[in-house]
MARSETI-522104 format. One record per residue (C-alpha): y, x, z; residue in three letters. Coordinates in steps of 0.05 Angstrom, whole numbers, padded with zeros to 5 digits, always signed. Layout:
REM MARSETI-522104
YXZAla;...
//
This chain:
REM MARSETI-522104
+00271-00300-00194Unk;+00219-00310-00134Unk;+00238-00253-00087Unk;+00215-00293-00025Unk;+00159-00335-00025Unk;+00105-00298-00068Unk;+00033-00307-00047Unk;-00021-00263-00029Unk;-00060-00229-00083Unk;-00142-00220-00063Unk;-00145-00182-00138Unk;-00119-00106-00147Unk;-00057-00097-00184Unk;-00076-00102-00260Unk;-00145-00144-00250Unk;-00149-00208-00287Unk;-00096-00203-00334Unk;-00108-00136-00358Unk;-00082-00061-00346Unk;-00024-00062-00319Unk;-00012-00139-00311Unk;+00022-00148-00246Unk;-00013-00192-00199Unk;+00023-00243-00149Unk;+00054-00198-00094Unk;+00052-00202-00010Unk;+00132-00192-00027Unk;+00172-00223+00033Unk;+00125-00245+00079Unk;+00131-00180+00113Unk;+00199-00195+00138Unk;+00173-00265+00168Unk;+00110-00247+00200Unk;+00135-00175+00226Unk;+00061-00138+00222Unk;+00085-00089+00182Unk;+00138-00063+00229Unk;+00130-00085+00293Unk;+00061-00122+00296Unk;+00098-00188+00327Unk;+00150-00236+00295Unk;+00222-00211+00294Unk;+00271-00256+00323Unk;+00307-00301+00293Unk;+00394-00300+00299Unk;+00412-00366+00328Unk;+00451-00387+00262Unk;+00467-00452+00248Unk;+00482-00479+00174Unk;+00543-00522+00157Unk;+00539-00574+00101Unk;+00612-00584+00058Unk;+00621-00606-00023Unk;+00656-00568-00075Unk;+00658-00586-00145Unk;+00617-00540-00193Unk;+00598-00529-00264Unk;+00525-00543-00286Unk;+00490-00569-00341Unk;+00464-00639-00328Unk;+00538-00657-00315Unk;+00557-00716-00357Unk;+00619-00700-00395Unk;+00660-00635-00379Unk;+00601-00602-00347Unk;+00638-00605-00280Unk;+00590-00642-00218Unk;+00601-00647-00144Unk;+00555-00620-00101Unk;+00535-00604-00027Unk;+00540-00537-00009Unk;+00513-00494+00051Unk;+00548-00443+00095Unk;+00521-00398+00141Unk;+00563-00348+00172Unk;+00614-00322+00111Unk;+00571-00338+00051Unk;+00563-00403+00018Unk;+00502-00432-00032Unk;+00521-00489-00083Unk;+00467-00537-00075Unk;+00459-00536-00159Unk;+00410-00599-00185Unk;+00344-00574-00218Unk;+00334-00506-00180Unk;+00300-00491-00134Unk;+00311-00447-00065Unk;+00293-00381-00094Unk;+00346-00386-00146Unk;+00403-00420-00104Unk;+00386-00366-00054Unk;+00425-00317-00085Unk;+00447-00285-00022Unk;+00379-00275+00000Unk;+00377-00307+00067Unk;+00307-00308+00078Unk;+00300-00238+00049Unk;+00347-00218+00105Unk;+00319-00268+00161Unk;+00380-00300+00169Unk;+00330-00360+00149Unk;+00265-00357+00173Unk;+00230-00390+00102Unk;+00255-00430+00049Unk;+00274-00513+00067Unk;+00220-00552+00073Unk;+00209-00597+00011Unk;+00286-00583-00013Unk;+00294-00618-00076Unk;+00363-00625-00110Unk;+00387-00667-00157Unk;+00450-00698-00198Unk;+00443-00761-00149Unk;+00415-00733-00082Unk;+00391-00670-00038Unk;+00319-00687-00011Unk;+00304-00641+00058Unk;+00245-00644+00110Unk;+00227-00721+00083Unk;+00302-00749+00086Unk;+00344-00755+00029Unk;+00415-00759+00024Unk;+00459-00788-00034Unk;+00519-00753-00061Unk;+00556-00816-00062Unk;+00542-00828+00010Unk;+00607-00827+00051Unk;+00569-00791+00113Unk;+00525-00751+00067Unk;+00554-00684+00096Unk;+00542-00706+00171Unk;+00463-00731+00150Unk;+00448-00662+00107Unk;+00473-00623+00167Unk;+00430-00650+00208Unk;+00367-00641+00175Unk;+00382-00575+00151Unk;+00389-00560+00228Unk;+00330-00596+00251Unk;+00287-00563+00197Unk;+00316-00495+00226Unk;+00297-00511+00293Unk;+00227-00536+00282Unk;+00216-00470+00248Unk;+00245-00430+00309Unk;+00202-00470+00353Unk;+00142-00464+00305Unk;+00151-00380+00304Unk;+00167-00378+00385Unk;+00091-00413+00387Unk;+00056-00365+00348Unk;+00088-00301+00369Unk;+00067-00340+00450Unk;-00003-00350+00414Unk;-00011-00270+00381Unk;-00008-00235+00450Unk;-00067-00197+00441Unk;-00122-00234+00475Unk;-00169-00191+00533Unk;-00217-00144+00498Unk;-00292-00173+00508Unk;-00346-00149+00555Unk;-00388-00101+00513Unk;-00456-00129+00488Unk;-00520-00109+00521Unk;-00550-00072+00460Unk;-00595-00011+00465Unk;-00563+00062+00460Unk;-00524+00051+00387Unk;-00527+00107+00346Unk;-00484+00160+00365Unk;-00504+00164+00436Unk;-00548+00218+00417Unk;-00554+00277+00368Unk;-00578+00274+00298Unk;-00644+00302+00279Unk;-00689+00311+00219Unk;-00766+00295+00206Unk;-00805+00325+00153Unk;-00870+00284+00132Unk;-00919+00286+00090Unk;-00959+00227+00071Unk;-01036+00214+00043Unk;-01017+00219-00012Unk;-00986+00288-00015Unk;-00908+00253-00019Unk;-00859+00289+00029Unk;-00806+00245+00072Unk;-00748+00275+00105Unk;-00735+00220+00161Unk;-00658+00228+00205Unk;-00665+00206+00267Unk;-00622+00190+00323Unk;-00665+00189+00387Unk;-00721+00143+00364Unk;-00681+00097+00312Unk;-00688+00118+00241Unk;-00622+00123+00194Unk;-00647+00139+00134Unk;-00710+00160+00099Unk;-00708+00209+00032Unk;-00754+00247-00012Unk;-00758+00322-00031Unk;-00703+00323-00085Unk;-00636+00331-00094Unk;-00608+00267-00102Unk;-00635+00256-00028Unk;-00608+00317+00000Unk;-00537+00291-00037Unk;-00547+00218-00001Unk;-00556+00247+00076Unk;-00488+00287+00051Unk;-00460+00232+00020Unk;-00468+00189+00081Unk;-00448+00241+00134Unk;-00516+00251+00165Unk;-00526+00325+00142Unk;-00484+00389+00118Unk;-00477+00395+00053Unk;-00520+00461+00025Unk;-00492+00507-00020Unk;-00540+00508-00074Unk;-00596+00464-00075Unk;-00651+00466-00128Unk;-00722+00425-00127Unk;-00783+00409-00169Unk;-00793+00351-00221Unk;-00856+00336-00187Unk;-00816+00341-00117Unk;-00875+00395-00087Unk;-00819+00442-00076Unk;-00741+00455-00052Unk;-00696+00503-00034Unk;-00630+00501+00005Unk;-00587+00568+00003Unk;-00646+00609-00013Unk;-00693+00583+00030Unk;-00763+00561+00000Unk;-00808+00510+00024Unk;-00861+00490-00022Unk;-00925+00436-00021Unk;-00945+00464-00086Unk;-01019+00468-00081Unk;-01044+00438-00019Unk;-00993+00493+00015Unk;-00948+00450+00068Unk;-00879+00476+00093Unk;-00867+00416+00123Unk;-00853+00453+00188Unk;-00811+00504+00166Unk;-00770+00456+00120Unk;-00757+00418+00189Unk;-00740+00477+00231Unk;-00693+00500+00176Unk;-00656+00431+00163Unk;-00648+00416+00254Unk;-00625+00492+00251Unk;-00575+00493+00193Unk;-00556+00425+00164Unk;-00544+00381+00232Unk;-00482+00334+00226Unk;-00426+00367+00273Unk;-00427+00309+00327Unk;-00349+00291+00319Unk;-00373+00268+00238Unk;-00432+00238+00265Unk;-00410+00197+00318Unk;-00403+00125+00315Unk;-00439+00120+00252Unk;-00469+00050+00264Unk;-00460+00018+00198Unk;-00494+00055+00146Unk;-00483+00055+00067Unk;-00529+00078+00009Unk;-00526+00087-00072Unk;-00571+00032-00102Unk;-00557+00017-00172Unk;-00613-00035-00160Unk;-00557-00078-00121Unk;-00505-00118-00158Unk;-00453-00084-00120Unk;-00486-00011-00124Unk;-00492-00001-00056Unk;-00546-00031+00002Unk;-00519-00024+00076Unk;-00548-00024+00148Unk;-00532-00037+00207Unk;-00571-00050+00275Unk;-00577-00123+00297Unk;-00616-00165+00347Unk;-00675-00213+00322Unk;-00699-00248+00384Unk;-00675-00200+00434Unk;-00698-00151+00400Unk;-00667-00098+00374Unk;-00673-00087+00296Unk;-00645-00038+00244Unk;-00626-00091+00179Unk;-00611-00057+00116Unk;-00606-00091+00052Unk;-00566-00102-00012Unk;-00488-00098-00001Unk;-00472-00177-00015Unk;-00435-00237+00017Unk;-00495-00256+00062Unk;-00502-00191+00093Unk;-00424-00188+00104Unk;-00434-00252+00145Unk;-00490-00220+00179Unk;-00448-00162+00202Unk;-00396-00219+00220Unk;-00441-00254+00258Unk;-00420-00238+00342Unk;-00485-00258+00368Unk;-00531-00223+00334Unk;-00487-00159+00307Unk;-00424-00151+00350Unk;-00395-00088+00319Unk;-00347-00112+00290Unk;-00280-00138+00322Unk;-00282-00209+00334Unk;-00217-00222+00280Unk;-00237-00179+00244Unk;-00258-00221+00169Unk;-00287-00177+00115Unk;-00289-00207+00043Unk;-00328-00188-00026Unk;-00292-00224-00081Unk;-00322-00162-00138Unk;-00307-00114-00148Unk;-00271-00115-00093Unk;-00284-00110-00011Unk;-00216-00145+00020Unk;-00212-00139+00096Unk;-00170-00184+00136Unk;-00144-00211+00201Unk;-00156-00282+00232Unk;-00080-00311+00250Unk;-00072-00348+00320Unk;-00064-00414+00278Unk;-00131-00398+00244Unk;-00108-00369+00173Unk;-00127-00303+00158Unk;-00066-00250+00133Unk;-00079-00180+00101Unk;-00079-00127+00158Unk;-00015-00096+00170Unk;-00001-00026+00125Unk;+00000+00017+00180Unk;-00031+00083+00203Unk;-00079+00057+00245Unk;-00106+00021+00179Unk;-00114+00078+00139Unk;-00184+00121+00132Unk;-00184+00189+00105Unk;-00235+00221+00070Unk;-00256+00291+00060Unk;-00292+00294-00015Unk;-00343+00342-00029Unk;-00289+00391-00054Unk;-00245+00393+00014Unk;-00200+00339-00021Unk;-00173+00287+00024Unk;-00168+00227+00000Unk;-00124+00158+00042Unk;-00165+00090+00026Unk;-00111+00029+00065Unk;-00157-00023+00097Unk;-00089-00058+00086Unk;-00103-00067+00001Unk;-00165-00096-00032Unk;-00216-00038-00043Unk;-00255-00033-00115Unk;-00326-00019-00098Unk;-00331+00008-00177Unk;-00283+00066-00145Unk;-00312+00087-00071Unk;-00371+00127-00057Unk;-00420+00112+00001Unk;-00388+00166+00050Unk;-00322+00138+00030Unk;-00347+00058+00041Unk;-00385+00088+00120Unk;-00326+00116+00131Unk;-00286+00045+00118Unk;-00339+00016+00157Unk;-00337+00046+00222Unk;-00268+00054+00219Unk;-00242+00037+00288Unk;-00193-00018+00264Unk;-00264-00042+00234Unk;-00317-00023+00281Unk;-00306-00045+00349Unk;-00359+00003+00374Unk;-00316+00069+00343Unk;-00279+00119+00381Unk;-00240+00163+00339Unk;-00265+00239+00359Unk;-00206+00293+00379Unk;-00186+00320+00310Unk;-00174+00391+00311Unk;-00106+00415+00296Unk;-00104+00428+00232Unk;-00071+00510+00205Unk;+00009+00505+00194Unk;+00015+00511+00124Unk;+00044+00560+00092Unk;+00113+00557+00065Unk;+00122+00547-00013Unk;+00130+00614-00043Unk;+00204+00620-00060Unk;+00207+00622-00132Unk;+00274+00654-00172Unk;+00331+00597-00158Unk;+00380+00587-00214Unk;+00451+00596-00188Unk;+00469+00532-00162Unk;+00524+00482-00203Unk;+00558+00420-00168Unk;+00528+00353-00200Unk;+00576+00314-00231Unk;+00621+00281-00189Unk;+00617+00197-00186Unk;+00673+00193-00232Unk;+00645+00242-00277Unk;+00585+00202-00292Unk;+00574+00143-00341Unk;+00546+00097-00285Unk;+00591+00112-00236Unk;+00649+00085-00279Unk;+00615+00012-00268Unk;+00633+00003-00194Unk;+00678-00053-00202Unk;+00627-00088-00234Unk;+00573-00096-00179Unk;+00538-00164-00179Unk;+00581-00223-00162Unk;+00572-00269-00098Unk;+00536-00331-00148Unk;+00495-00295-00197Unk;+00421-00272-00190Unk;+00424-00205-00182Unk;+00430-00188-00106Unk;+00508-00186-00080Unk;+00522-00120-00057Unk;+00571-00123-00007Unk;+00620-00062-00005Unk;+00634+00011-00038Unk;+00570+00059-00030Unk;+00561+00093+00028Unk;+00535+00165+00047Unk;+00468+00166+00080Unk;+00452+00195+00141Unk;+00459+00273+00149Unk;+00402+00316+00139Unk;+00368+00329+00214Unk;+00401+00395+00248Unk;+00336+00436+00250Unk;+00337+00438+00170Unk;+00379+00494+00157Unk;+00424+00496+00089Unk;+00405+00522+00028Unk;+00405+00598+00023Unk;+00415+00632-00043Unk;+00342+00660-00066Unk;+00309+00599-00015Unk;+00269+00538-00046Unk;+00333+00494-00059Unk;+00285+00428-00032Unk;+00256+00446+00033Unk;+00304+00407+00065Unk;+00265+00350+00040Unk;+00200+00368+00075Unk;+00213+00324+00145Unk;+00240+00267+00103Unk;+00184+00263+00068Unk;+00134+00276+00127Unk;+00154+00209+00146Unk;+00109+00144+00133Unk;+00137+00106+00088Unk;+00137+00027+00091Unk;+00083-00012+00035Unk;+00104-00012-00034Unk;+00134-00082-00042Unk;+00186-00061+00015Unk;+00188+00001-00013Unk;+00205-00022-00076Unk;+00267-00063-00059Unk;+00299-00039-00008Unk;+00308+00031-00053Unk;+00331-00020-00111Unk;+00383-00041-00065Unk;+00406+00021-00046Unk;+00404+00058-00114Unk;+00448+00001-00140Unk;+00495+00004-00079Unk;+00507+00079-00101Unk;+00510+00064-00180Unk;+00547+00015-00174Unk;+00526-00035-00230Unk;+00456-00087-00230Unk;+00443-00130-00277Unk;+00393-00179-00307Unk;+00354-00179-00367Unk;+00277-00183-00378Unk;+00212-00132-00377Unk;+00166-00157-00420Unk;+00162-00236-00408Unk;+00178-00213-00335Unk;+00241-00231-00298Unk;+00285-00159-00282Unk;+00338-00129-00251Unk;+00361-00057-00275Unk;+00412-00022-00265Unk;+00444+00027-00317Unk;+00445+00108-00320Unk;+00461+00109-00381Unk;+00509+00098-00442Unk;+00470+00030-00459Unk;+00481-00029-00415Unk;+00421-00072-00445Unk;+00354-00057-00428Unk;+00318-00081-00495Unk;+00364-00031-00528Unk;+00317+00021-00543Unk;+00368+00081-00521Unk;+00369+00053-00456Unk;+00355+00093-00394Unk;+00359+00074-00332Unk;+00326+00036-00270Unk;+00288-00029-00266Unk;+00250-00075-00208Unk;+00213-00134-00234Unk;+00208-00205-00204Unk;+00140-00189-00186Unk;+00164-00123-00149Unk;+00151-00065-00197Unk;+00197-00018-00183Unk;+00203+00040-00247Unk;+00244+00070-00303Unk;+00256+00068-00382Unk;+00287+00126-00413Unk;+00284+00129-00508Unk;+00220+00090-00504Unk;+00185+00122-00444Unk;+00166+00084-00387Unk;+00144+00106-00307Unk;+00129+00044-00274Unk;+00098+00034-00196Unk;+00076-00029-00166Unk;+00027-00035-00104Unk;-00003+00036-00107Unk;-00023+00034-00175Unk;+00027+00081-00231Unk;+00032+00073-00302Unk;+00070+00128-00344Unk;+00075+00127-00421Unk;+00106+00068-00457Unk;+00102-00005-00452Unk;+00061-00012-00506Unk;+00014+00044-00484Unk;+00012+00072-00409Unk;-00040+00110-00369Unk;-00062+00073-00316Unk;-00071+00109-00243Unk;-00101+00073-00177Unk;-00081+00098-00107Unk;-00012+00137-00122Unk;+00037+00129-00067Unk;+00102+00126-00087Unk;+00147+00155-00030Unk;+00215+00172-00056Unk;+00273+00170-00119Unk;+00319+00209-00130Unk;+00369+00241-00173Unk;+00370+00322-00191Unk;+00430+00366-00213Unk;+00418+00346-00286Unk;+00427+00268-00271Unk;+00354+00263-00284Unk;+00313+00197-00238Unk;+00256+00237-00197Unk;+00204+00191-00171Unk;+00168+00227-00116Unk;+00080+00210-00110Unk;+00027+00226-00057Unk;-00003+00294-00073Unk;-00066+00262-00097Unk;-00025+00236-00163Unk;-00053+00284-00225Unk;-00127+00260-00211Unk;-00121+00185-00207Unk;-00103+00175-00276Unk;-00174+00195-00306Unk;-00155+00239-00367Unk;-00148+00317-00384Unk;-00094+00356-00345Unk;-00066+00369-00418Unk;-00063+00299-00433Unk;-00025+00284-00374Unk;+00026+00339-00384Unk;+00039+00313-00448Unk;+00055+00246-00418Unk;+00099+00275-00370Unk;+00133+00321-00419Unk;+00160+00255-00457Unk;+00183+00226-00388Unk;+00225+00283-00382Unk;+00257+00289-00445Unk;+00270+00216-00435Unk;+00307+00219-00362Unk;+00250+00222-00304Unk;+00206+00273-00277Unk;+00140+00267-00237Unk;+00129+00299-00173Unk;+00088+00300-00121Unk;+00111+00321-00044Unk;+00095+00393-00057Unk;+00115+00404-00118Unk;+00184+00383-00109Unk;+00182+00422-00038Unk;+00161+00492-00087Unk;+00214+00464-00156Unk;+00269+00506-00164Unk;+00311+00447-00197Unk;+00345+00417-00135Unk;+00351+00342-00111Unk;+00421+00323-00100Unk;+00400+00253-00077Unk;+00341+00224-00046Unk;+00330+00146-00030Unk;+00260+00131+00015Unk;+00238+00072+00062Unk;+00208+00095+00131Unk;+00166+00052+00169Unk;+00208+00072+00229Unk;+00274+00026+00226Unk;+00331+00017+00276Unk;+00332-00055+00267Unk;+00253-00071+00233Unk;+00283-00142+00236Unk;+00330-00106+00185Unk;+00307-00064+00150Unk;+00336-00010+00096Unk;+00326+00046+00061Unk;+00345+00112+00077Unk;+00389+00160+00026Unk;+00390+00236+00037Unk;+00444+00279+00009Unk;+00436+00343+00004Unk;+00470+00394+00039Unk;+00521+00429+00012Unk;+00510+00510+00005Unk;+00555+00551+00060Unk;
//
């Protein structure tokens, strides 16, 4: 199974193969590049790798199956050097998954006859074989060194450039609405900022929804206009052109009064988008640019072309220099130029994220970090991306007020609490002995499981009549690292604590899975239990019902029928007092899947009766059912060369 050395998807998760096909994962490079934790390269342990022979059982062995082969030691663990596989299944200790080797041997090919490394090949016959593979596993390991100590000397973040000498950019100074009214009787409502128009709209209410939509006017209450658009009123107000009768002062005096953009939402602003279903993307943008010294505002369909005119630093300039913006439809893919001139996703990080208020006070996270489907953003939502300041060069983020402490979950009746079932009380636990062994596939966990780190001092314990999971809410609070970490580090550590991982397959996908059940094959339809998939979907099967995650998208239901939802968050597992798996989601999780709340809950009801329950971060802070254990990933590590996932056990009652 390819754990390591995955590529790069452009697509979202699910697009080209159909819902729910797992596209090629980002899985890995992570740990070699280091943006995800750090922003630089980690560094690499001075290791060096040994080269002996042992004798080993395989296949293409003539005779009693038994062939000698090289074999590779670095530290304590040792790799047969098997013919006809390749790195990512001799690597069964995962030493590039760890960085104990910075990326898989160049051109390592093994055969019956020879080992083939960095261009030299070496014969198993040959008397000084060991000596010659030693060295150019060792010289392949330095020239990688070398290779990462030049690009983490090249990624020092170069001097910010001198500003360009471009008129007042919008957002120097306050919106402002014009009311016009044309020879023909047609009435404009022009926004303004100082003397450069933004946008232009007529007397209707799809206008008045498009200066909302793109954060250039308050939103009214209650709108209403005519079908001839002579007339409109906002909150009551009238103004009418019914008639030769012209309001077009009073409409202006009431929108500058009432319906001016607060400054902090209009502020940096300089990239504009707009509805078009005309455009084959639905949306036109604009943005200012210089023509001949001459300052211009360019709008146009939202294409490729206009994305290299934004791109362009001589006659744009707002955005950051490597900064690389993409449209490969439906989707908008924003990346980052690499000191060696490739281009990696941008790192899935806070400062990547944009949120966005809806219409309905509803925030909602887009990460500049994932490919963004234009068939799912609005234009607010796609300005907002836009001037983002990881985007816009030109942005400042405005002071956000502090937002209202929330109030505490109201405590709902507790059941009296009952001890879970102790390890050896459980059918999993029983399965300890059998943890995956050093030379199989499935990862080796080294040791007996260990306790996770104590729940912080300031959480006090659970009270009889309390909320049995508030001491969850800082654990949670945390940001969590992206999914594909996510995904395997809590693998890991859920099979450290079960005790058992095995292989078998997901569909026609490669699996590991680890048993919570009384059935120890996963194509037995009683299973239940835990899976993670070569490709890095991490979920559950339980009597026929399936919860699976990969890459913030969720799919719940069965494998032969799932509802599909896009931007869920999946930031925690765990287990409850009745052995049930609890997969914890982003808040946002009951609206992303596009159907009724009824048909959802029917969903979920099966996934409960089956072995796993949904949650999102507030809803298991207010459940009365408590969470004995809880496995996440923060983005905060001791070692981010390192990095694992965190289990919380809960406290025990005084």
């Amino acid at each position: 199974m390819n754990w390591n050395d995955l590529p790069a998807a452009e697509n979202s998760p699910g697009q080209g193969g159909g819902p729910g096909v797992e596209g090629n994962s980002s899985f890995g490079h992570p740990l070699r590049t280091g943006t995800a934790l750090t922003g630089g390269l980690p560094e690499i342990r001075p290791v060096e790798i040994s080269i002996g022979k042992a004798i080993a059982m395989s296949g293409v062995a003539s005779g009693g199956g038994a062939l000698e082969v090289y074999t590779l030691t670095l530290g304590t663990e040792t790799i047969e050097l098997l013919p006809l596989k390749n790195w990512h299944q001799l690597d069964h200790h995962k030493w590039t998954v760890q960085g104990k080797l910075p990326a898989p041997p160049a051109g390592l090919e093994v055969t019956a006859e020879h080992v083939r490394v960095m261009g030299g090949t070496v014969a198993l016959t040959d008397p000084a074989g060991c000596r010659k593979l030693e060295q150019l596993f060792n010289e392949w390991l330095r020239f990688e060194r070398e290779t990462l100590a030049l690009a983490r000397q090249k990624a020092r973040p170069p001097a910010a450039p001198p500003p360009l000498e471009t008129p007042a950019r919008p957002g120097a100074e306050a919106v402002r609405f014009q009311v016009e009214v044309d020879k023909r009787g047609q009435v404009h409502i022009h926004c303004l900022q100082g003397k450069e128009p933004l946008a232009s709209v007529g007397l209707s209410v799809a206008g008045i929804n498009s200066l909302h939509q793109q954060g250039l006017m308050r939103k009214p209450r209650i709108v209403s206009a005519g079908a001839l658009h002579d007339w409109i009123e906002l909150d009551g107000e009238l103004c009418s052109f019914e008639r030769g009768r012209n309001d077009a002062t009073r409409l202006e005096q009431i929108l500058n009064e009432r319906y001016r953009p607060d400054a902090a939402a209009a502020h940096g602003k300089q990239i504009l988008i707009f509805l078009n279903a005309a455009s084959a993307t639905g949306f036109d943008i604009q943005f200012p640019v210089r023509v001949a010294g001459v300052a211009a505002s360019h709008r146009h369909h939202l294409n490729e072309q206009m994305l290299d005119s934004l791109q362009d630093p001589d006659h744009c300039g707002l955005l950051h220099k490597e900064i690389v913006v993409k449209l490969i439809p439906p989707n908008l893919v924003f990346k980052r130029k690499t000191p060696d001139g490739g281009e990696q996703y941008l790192a899935w990080t806070p400062e990547n994220t944009v949120q966005v208020t809806d219409e309905e006070g509803r925030v909602k996270t887009l990460h500049l970090s994932q490919p963004l489907n234009l068939l799912r953003l609005s234009a607010a939502e796609l300005t907002a991306v836009f001037n983002h300041p990881a985007i816009n060069r030109h942005t400042v983020l405005a002071p956000q007020p502090a937002p209202a402490s929330e109030p505490e979950p109201r405590a709902a009746p507790a059941p009296a609490w009952t001890p879970p079932p102790s390890h050896e009380q459980t059918p999993h636990a029983s399965a300890a002995a059998g943890a995956a062994e050093p030379g199989s596939s499935p990862p080796a966990f080294a040791g007996p499981p260990k306790a996770g780190p104590a729940p912080p001092a300031a959480v006090s314990l659970v009270r009889p009549g309390s909320l049995p999971n508030l001491w969850l809410k800082s654990v949670l609070a945390e940001p969590a690292l992206p999914p594909d970490w996510f995904s395997v580090l809590t693998y890991t550590r859920m099979a450290e604590r079960f005790g058992n991982s095995n292989e078998g397959k997901f569909g026609p996908s490669e699996c590991w899975f680890i048993t919570v059940g009384e059935s120890d094959d996963i194509a037995d339809p009683a299973f239940r239990g835990i899976f993670i998939t070569e490709k890095g979907s991490l979920g559950f099967l339980g009597e026929g019902q399936m919860a699976r995650f990969y890459n913030g998208m969720a799919f719940l239901g069965t494998q032969a029928s799932a509802l599909e939802g896009i931007h869920v968050s999946l930031v925690g597992v765990g287990l409850d007092a009745q052995a049930r798996v609890v997969f914890v989601l982003s808040d946002n999780y009951r609206g992303q899947f596009g159907v009724s709340e009824a048909t959802l809950a029917e969903v979920l009801g099966r996934l409960r009766e089956g072995g796993a329950v949904i949650l999102g971060i507030r809803e298991l802070l207010a459940n009365a059912d408590p969470i004995e254990i809880l496995w996440t990933a923060p983005a905060q590590q001791a070692d981010p060369s390192t990095p694992v996932a965190r289990e919380s056990i809960r406290p025990q009652p005084a």
